[in-house]
mmCIF file of the N, C-alpha and C atoms, coordinates in Angstrom:
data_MODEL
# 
_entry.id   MODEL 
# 
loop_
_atom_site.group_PDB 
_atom_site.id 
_atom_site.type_symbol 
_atom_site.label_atom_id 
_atom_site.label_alt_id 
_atom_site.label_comp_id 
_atom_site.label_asym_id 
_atom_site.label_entity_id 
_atom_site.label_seq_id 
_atom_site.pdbx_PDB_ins_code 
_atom_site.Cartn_x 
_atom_site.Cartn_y 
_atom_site.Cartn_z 
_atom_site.occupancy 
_atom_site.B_iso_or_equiv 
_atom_site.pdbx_formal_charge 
_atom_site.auth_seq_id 
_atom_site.auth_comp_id 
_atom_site.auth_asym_id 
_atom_site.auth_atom_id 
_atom_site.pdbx_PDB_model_num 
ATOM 1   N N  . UNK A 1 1  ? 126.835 112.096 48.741 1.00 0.00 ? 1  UNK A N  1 
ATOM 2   C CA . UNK A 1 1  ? 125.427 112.159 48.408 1.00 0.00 ? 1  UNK A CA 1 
ATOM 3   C C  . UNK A 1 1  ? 125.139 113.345 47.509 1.00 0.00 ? 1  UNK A C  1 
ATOM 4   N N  . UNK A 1 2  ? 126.223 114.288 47.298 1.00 0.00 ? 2  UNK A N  1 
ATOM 5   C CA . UNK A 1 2  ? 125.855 115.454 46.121 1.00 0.00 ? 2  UNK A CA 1 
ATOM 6   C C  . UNK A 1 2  ? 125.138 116.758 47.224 1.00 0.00 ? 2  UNK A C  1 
ATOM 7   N N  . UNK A 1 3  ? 125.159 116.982 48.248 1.00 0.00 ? 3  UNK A N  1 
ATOM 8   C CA . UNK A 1 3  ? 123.926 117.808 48.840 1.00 0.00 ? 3  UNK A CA 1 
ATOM 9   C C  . UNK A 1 3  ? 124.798 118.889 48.845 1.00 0.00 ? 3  UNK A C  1 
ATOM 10  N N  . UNK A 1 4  ? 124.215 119.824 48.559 1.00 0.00 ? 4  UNK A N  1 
ATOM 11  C CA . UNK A 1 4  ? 124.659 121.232 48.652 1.00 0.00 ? 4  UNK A CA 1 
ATOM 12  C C  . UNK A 1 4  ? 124.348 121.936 49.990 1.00 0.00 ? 4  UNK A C  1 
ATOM 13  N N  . UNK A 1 5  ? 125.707 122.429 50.786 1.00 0.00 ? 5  UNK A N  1 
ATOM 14  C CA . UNK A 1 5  ? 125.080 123.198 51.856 1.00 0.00 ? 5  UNK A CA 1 
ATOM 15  C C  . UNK A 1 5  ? 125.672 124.720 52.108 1.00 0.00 ? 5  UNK A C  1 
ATOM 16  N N  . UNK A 1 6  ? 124.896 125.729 52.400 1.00 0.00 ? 6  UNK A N  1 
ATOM 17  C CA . UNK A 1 6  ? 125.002 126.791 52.328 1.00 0.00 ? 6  UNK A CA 1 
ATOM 18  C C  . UNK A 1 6  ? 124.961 127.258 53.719 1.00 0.00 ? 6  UNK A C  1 
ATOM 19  N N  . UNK A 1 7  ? 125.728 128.608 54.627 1.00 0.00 ? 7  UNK A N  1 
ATOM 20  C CA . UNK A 1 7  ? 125.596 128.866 55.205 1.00 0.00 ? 7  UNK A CA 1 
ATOM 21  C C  . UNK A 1 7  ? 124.226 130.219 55.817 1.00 0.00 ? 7  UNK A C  1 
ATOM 22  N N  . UNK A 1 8  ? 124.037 130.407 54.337 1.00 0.00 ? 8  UNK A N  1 
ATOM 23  C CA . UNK A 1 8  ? 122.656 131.034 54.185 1.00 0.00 ? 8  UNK A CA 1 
ATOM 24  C C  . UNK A 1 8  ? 121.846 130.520 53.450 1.00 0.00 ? 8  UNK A C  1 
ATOM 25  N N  . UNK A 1 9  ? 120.831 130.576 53.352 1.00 0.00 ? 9  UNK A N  1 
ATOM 26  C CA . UNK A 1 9  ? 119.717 130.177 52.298 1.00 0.00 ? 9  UNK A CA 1 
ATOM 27  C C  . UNK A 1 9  ? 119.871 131.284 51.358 1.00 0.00 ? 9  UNK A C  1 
ATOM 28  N N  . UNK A 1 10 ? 120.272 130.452 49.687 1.00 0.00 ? 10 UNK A N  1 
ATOM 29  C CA . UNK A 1 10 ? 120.372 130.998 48.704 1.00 0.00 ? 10 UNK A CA 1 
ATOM 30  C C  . UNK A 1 10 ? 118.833 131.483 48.040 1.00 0.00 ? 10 UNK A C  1 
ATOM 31  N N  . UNK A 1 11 ? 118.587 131.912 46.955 1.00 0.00 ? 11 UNK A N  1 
ATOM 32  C CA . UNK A 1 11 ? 117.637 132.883 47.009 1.00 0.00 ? 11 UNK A CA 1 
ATOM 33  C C  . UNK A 1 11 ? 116.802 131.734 45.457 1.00 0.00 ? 11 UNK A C  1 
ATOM 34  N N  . UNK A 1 12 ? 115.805 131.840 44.880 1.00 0.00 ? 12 UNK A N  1 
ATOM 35  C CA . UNK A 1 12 ? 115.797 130.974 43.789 1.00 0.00 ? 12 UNK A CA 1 
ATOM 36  C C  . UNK A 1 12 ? 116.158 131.199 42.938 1.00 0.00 ? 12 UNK A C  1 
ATOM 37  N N  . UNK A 1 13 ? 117.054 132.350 42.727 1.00 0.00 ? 13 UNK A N  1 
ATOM 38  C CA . UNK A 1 13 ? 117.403 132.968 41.309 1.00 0.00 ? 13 UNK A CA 1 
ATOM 39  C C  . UNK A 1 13 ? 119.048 132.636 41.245 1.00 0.00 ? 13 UNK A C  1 
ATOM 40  N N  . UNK A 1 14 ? 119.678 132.420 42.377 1.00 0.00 ? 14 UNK A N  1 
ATOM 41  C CA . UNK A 1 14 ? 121.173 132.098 42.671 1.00 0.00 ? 14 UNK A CA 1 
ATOM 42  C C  . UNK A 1 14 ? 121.189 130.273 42.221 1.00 0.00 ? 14 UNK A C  1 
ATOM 43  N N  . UNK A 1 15 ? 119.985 129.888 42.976 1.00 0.00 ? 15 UNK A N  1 
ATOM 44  C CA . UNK A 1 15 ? 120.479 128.258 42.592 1.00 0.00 ? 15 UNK A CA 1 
ATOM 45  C C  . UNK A 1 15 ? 119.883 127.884 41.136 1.00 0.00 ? 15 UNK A C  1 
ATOM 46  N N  . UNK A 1 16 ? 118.884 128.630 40.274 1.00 0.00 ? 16 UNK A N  1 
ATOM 47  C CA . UNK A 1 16 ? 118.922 128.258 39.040 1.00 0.00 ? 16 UNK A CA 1 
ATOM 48  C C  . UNK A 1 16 ? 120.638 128.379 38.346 1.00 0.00 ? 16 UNK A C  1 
ATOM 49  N N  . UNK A 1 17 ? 120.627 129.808 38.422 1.00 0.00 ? 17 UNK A N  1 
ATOM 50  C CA . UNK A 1 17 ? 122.228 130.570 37.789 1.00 0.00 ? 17 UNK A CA 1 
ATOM 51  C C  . UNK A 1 17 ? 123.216 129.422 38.141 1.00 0.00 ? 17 UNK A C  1 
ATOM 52  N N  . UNK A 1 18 ? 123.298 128.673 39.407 1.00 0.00 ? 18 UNK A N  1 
ATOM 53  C CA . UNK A 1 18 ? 124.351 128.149 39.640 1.00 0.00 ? 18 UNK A CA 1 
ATOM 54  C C  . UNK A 1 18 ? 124.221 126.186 38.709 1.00 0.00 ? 18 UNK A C  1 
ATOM 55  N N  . UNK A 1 19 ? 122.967 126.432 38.863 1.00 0.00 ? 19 UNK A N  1 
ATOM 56  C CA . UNK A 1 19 ? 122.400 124.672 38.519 1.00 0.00 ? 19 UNK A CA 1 
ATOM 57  C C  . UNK A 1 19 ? 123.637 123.939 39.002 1.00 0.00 ? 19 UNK A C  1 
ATOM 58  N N  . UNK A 1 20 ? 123.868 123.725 40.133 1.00 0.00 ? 20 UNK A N  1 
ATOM 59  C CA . UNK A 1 20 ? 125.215 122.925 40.485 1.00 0.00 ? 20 UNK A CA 1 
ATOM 60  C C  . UNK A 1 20 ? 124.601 121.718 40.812 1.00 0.00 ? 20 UNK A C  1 
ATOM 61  N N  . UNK A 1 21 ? 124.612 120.691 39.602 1.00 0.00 ? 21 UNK A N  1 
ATOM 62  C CA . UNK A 1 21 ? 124.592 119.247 39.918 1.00 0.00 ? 21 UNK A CA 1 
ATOM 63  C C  . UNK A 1 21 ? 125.974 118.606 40.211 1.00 0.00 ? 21 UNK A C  1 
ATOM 64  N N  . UNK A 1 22 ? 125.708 117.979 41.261 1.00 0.00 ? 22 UNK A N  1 
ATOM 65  C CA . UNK A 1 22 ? 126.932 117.477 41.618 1.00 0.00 ? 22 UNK A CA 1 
ATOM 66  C C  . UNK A 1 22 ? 127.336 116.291 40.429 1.00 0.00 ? 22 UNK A C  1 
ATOM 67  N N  . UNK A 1 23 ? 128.391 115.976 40.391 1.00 0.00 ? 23 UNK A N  1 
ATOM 68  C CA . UNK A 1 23 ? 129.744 115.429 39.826 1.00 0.00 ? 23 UNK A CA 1 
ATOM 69  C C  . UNK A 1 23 ? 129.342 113.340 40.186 1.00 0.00 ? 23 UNK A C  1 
ATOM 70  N N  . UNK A 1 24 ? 128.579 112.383 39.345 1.00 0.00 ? 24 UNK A N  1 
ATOM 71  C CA . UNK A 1 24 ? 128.534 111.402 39.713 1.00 0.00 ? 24 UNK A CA 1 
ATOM 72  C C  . UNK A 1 24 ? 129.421 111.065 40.328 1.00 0.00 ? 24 UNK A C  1 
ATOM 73  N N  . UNK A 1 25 ? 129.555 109.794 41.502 1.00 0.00 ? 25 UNK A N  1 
ATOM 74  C CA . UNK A 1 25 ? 129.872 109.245 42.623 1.00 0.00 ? 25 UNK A CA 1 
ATOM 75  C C  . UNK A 1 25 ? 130.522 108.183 41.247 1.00 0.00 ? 25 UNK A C  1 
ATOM 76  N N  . UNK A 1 26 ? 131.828 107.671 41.852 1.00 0.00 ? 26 UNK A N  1 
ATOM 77  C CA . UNK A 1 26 ? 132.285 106.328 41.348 1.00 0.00 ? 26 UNK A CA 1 
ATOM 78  C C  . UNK A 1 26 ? 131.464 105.374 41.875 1.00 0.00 ? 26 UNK A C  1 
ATOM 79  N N  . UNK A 1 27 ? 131.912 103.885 41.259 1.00 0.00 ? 27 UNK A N  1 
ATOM 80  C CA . UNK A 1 27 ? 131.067 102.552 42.567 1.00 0.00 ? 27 UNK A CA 1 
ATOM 81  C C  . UNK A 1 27 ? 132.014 103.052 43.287 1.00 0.00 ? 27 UNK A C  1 
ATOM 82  N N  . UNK A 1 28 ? 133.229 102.755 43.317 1.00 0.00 ? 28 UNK A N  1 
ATOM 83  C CA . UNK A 1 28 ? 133.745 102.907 44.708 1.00 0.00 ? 28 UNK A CA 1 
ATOM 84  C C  . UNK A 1 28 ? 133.651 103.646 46.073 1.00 0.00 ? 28 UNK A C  1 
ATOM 85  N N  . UNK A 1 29 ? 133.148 104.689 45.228 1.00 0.00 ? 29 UNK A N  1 
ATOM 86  C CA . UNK A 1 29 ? 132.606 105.723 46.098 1.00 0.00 ? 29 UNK A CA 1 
ATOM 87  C C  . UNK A 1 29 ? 131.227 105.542 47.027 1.00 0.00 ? 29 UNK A C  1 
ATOM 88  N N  . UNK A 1 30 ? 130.470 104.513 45.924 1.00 0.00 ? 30 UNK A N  1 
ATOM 89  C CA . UNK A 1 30 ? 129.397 104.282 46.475 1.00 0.00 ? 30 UNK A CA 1 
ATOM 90  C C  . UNK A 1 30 ? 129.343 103.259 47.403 1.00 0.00 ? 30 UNK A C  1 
ATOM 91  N N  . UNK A 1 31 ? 130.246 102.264 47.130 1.00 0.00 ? 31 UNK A N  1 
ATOM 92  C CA . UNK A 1 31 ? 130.361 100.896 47.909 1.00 0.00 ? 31 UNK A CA 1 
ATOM 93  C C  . UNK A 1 31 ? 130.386 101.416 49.032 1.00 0.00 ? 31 UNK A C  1 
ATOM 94  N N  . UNK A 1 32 ? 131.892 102.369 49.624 1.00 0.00 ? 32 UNK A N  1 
ATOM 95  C CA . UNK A 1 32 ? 132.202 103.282 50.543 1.00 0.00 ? 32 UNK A CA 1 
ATOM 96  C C  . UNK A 1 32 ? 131.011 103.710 51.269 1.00 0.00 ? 32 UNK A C  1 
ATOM 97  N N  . UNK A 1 33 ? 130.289 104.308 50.678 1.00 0.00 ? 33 UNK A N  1 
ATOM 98  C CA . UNK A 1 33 ? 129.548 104.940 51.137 1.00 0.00 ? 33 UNK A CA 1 
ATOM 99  C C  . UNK A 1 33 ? 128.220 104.117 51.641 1.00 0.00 ? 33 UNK A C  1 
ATOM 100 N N  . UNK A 1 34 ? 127.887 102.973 51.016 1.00 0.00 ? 34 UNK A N  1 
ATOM 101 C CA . UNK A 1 34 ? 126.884 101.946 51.433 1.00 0.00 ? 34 UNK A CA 1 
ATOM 102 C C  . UNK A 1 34 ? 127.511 101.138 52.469 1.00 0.00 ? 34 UNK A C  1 
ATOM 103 N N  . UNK A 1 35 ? 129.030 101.051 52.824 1.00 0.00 ? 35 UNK A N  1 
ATOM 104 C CA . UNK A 1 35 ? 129.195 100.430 54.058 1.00 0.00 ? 35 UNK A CA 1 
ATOM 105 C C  . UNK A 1 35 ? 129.855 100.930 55.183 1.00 0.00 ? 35 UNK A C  1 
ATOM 106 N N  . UNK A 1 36 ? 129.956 102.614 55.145 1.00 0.00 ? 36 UNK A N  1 
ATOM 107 C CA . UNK A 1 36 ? 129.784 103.250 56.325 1.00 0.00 ? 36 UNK A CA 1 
ATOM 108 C C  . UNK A 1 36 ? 128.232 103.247 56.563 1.00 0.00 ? 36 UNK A C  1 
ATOM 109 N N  . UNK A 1 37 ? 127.645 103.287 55.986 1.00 0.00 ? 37 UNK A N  1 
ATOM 110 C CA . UNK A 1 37 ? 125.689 103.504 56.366 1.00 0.00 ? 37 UNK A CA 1 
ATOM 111 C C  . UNK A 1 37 ? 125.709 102.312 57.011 1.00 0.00 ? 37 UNK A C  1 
ATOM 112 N N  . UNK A 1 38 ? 125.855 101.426 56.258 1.00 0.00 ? 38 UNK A N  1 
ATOM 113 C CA . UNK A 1 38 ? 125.331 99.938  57.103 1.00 0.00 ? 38 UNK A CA 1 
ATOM 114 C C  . UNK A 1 38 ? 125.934 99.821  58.127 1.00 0.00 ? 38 UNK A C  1 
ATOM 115 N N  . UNK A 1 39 ? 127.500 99.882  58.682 1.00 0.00 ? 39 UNK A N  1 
ATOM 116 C CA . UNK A 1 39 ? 128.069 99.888  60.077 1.00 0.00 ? 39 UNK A CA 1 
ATOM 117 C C  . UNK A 1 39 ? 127.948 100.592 61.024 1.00 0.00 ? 39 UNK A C  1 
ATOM 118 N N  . UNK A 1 40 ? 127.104 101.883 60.336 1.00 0.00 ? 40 UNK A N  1 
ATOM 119 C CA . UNK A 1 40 ? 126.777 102.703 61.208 1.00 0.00 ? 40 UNK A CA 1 
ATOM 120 C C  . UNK A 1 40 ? 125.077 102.138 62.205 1.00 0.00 ? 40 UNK A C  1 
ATOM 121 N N  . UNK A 1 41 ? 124.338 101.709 60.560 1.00 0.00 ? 41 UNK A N  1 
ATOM 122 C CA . UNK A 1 41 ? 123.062 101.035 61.661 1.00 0.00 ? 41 UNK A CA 1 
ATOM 123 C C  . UNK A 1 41 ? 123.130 99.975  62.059 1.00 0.00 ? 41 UNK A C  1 
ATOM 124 N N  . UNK A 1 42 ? 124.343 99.173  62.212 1.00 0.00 ? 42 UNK A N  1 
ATOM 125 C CA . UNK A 1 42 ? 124.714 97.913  62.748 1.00 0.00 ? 42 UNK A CA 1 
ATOM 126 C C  . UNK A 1 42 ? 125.129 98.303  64.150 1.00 0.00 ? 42 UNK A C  1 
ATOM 127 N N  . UNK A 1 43 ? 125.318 99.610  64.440 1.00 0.00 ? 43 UNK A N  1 
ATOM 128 C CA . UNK A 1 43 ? 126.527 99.864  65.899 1.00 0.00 ? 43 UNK A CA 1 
ATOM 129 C C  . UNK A 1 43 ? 124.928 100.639 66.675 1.00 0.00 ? 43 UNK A C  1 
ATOM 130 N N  . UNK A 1 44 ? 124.068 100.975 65.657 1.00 0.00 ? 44 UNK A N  1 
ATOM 131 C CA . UNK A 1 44 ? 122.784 101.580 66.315 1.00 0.00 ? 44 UNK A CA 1 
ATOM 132 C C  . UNK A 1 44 ? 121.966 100.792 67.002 1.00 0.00 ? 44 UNK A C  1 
ATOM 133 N N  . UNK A 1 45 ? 121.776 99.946  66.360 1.00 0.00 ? 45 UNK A N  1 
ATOM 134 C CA . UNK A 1 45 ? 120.985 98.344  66.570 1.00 0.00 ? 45 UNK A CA 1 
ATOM 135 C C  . UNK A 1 45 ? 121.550 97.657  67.430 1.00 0.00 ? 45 UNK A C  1 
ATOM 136 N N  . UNK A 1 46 ? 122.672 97.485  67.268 1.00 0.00 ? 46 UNK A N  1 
ATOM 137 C CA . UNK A 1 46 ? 123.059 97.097  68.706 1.00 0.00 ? 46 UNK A CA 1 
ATOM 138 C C  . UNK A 1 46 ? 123.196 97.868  70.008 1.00 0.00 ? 46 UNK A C  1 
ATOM 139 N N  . UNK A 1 47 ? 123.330 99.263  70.198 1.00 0.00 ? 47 UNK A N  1 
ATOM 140 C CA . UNK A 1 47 ? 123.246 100.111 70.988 1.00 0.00 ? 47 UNK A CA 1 
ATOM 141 C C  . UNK A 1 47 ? 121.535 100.147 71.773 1.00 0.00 ? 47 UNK A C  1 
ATOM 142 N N  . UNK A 1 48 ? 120.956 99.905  70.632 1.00 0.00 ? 48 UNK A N  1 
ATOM 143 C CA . UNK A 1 48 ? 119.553 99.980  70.997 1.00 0.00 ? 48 UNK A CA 1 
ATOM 144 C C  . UNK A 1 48 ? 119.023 98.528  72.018 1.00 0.00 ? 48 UNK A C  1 
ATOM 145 N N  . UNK A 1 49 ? 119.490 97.598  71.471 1.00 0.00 ? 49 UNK A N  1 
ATOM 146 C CA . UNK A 1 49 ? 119.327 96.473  72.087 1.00 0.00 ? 49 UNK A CA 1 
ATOM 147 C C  . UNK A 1 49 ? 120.170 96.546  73.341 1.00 0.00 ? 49 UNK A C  1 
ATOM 148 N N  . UNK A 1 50 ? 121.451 96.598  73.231 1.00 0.00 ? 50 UNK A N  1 
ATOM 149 C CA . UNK A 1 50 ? 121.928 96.829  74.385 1.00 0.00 ? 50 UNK A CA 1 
ATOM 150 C C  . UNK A 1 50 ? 121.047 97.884  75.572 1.00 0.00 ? 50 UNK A C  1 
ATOM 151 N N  . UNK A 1 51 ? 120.718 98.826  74.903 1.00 0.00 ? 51 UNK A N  1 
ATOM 152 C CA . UNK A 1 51 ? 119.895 99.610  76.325 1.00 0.00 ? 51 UNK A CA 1 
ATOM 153 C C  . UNK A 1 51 ? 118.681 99.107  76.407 1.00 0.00 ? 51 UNK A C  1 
ATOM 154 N N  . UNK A 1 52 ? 118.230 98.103  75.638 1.00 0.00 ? 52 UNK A N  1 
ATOM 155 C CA . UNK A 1 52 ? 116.808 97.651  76.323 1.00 0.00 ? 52 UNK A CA 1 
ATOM 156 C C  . UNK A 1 52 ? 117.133 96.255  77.113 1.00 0.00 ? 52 UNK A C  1 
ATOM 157 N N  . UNK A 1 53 ? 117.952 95.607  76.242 1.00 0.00 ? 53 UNK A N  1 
ATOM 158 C CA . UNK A 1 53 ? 118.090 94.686  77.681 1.00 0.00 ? 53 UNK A CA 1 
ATOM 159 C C  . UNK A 1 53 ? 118.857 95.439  78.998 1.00 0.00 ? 53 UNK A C  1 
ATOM 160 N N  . UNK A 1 54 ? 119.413 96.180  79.039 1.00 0.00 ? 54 UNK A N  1 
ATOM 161 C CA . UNK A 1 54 ? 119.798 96.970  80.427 1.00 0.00 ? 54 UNK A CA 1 
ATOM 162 C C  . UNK A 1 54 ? 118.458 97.312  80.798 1.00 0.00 ? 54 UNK A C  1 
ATOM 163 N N  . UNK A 1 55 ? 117.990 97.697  80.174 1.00 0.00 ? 55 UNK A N  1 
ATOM 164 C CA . UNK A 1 55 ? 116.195 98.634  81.363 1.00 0.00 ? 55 UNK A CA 1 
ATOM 165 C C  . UNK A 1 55 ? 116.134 97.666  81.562 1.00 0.00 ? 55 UNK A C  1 
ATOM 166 N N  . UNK A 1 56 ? 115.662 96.317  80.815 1.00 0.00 ? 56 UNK A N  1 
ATOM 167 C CA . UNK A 1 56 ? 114.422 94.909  81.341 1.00 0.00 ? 56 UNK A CA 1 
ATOM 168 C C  . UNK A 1 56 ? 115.071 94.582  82.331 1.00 0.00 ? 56 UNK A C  1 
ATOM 169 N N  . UNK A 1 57 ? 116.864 94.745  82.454 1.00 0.00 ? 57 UNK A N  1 
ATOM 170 C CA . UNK A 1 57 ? 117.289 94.245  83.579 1.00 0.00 ? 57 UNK A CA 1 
ATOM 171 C C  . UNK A 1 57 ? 117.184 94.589  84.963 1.00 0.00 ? 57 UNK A C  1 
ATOM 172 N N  . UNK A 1 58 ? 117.276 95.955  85.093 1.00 0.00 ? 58 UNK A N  1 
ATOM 173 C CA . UNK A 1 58 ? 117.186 97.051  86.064 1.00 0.00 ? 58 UNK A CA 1 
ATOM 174 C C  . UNK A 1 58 ? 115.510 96.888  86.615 1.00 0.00 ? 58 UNK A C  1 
ATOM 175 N N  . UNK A 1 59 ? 114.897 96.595  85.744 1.00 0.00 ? 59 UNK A N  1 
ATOM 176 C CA . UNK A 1 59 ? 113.474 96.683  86.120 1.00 0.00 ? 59 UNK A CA 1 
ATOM 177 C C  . UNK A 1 59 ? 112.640 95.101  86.785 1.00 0.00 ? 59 UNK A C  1 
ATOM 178 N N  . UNK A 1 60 ? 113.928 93.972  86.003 1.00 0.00 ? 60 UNK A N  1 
ATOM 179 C CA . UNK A 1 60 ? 113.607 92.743  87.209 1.00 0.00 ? 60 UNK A CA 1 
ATOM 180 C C  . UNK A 1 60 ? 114.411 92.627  88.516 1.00 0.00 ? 60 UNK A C  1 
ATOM 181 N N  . UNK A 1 61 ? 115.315 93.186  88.738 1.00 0.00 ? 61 UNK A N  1 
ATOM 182 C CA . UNK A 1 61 ? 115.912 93.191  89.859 1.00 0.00 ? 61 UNK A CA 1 
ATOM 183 C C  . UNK A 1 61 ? 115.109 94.444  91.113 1.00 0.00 ? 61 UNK A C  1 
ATOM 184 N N  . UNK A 1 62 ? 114.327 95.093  90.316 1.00 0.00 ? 62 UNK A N  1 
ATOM 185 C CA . UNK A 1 62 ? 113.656 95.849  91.311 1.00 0.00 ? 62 UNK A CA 1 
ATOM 186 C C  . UNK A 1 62 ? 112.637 94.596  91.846 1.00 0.00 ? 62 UNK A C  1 
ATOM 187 N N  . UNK A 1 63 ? 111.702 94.519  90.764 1.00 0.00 ? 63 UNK A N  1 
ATOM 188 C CA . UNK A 1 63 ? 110.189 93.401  91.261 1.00 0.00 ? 63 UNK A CA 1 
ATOM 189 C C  . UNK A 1 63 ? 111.155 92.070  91.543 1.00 0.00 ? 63 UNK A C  1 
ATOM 190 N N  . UNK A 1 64 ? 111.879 91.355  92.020 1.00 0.00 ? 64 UNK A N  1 
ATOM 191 C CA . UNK A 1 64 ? 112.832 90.563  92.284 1.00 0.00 ? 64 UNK A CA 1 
ATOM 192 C C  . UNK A 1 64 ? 113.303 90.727  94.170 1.00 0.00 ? 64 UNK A C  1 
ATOM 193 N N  . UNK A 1 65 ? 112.950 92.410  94.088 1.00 0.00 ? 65 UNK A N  1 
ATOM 194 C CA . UNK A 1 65 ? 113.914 92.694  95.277 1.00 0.00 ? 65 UNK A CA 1 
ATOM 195 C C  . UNK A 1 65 ? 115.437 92.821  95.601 1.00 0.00 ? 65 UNK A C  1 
ATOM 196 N N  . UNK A 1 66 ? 116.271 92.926  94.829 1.00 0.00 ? 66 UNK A N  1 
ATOM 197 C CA . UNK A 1 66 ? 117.259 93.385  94.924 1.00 0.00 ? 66 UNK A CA 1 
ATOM 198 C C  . UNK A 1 66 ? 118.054 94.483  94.360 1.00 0.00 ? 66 UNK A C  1 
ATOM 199 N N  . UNK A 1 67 ? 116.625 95.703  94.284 1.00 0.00 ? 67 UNK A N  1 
ATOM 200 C CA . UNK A 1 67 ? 116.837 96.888  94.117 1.00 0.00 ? 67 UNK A CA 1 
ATOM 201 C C  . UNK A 1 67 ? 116.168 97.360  94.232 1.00 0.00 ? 67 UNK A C  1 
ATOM 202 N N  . UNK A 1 68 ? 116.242 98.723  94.876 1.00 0.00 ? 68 UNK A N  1 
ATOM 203 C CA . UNK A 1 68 ? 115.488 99.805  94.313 1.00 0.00 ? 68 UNK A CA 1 
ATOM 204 C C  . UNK A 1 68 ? 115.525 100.716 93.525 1.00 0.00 ? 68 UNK A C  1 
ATOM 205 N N  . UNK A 1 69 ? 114.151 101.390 93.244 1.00 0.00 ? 69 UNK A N  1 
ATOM 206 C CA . UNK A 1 69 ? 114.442 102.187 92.271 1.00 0.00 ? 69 UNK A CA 1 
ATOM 207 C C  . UNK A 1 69 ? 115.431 103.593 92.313 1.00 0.00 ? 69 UNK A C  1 
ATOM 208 N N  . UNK A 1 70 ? 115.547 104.089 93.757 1.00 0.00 ? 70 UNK A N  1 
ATOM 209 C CA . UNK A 1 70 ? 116.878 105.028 93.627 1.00 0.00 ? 70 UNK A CA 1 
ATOM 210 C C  . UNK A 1 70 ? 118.056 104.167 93.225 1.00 0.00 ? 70 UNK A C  1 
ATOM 211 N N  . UNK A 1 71 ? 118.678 102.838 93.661 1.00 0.00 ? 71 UNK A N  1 
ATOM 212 C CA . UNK A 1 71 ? 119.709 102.478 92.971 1.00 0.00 ? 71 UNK A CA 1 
ATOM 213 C C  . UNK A 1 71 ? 119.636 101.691 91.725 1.00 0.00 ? 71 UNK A C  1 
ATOM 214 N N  . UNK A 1 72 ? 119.108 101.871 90.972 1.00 0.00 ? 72 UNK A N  1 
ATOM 215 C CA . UNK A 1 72 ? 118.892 101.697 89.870 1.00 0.00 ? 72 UNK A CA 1 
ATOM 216 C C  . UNK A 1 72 ? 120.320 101.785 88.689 1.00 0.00 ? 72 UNK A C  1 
ATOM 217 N N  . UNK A 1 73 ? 120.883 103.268 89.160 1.00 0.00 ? 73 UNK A N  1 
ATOM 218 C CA . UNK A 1 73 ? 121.519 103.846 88.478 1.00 0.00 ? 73 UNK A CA 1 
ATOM 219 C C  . UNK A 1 73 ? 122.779 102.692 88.289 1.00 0.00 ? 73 UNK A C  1 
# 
């Protein structure tokens, strides 16, 4: 992504002097890089779904009666 990171905050007179634009990305680089992002919010999205159908579940087996809320866990 080009981001510059510093372990201090540079001052505004250091990052003019330096003007460090990063170095264009190949496609390849970019492809790369557009399909770690996407597998990453593909494994989120499903993580997310996965823990909501776990609550809805946990939460009909209470009003159901075959739990309570200490065993929940």
């Amino acid at each position: 992504m080009g981001v510059a990171v510093y372990e201090q905050t540079p001052d505004a007179e250091t990052l003019l002097l330096n003007d460090a634009t990063p170095a264009a990305m190949s496609d390849d680089q970019t492809d790369e890089e557009a399909e770690v992002t996407l597998a990453v919010r593909l494994r989120c999205s499903a993580l997310r779904w996965y823990l909501a159908l776990s609550c809805q579940r946990r939460r009909l087996l209470v009003l159901n009666g075959c739990a309570t809320p200490a065993q929940q866990g």
